[in-house]
N, C-alpha and C positions, 0 to 999 in steps of 0.2 A: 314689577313691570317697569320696562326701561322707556324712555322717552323717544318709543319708534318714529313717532309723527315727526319732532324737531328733530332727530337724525336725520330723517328720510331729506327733510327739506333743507338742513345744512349739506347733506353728499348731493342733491339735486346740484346746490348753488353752487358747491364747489366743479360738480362737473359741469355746470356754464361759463366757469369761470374760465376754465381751462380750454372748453370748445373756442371761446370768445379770443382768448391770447392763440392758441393754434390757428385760427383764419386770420386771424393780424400778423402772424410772422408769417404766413404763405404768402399773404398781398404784399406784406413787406420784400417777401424774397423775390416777389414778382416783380416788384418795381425796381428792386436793384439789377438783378437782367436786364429789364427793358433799359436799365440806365449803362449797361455796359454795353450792350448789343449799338446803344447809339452813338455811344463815347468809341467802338469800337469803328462800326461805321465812318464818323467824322475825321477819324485817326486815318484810317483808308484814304477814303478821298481827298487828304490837304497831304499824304504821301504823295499819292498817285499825281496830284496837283506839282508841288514840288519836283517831281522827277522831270514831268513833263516839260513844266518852265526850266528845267537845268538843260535837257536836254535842245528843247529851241535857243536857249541863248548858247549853247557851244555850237551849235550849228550855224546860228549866225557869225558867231569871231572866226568858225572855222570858213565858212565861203567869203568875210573880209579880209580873212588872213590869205586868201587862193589871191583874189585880185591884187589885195595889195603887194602879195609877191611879184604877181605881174608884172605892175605896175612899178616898181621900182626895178624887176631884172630889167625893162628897156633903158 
């Protein structure tokens, strides 16, 4: 007769062992998402930022560039 009990209880622990690492790399993969989705976000908005501020400062040299035209054709 084989040592069913200690079998039974080492394949128990092995499959806790295994359940335990499979929901650690799931929270683990969950948190690396949530760390790209924000890293992604942030990337968005200091573009969008970016554009914006490029786009107000050419508009402004471009309406000092109209006056100063002006102002030097008289």
């Amino acid at each position: 007769m084989s040592n069913e009990p200690e079998d039974l209880r080492k394949e128990i622990e092995l499959l806790k062992t295994a359940q335990a690492v499979q929901v650690a790399t799931m929270a683990g993969a969950q948190a690396t998402q949530a760390a790209v989705t924000a890293g992604t976000t942030a990337t968005n908005a200091a573009a969008t930022a970016g554009t914006v501020a490029t786009m107000v400062a050419g508009s402004v040299a471009l309406i000092v560039g109209i006056f100063l035209g002006i102002a030097l054709r008289k």
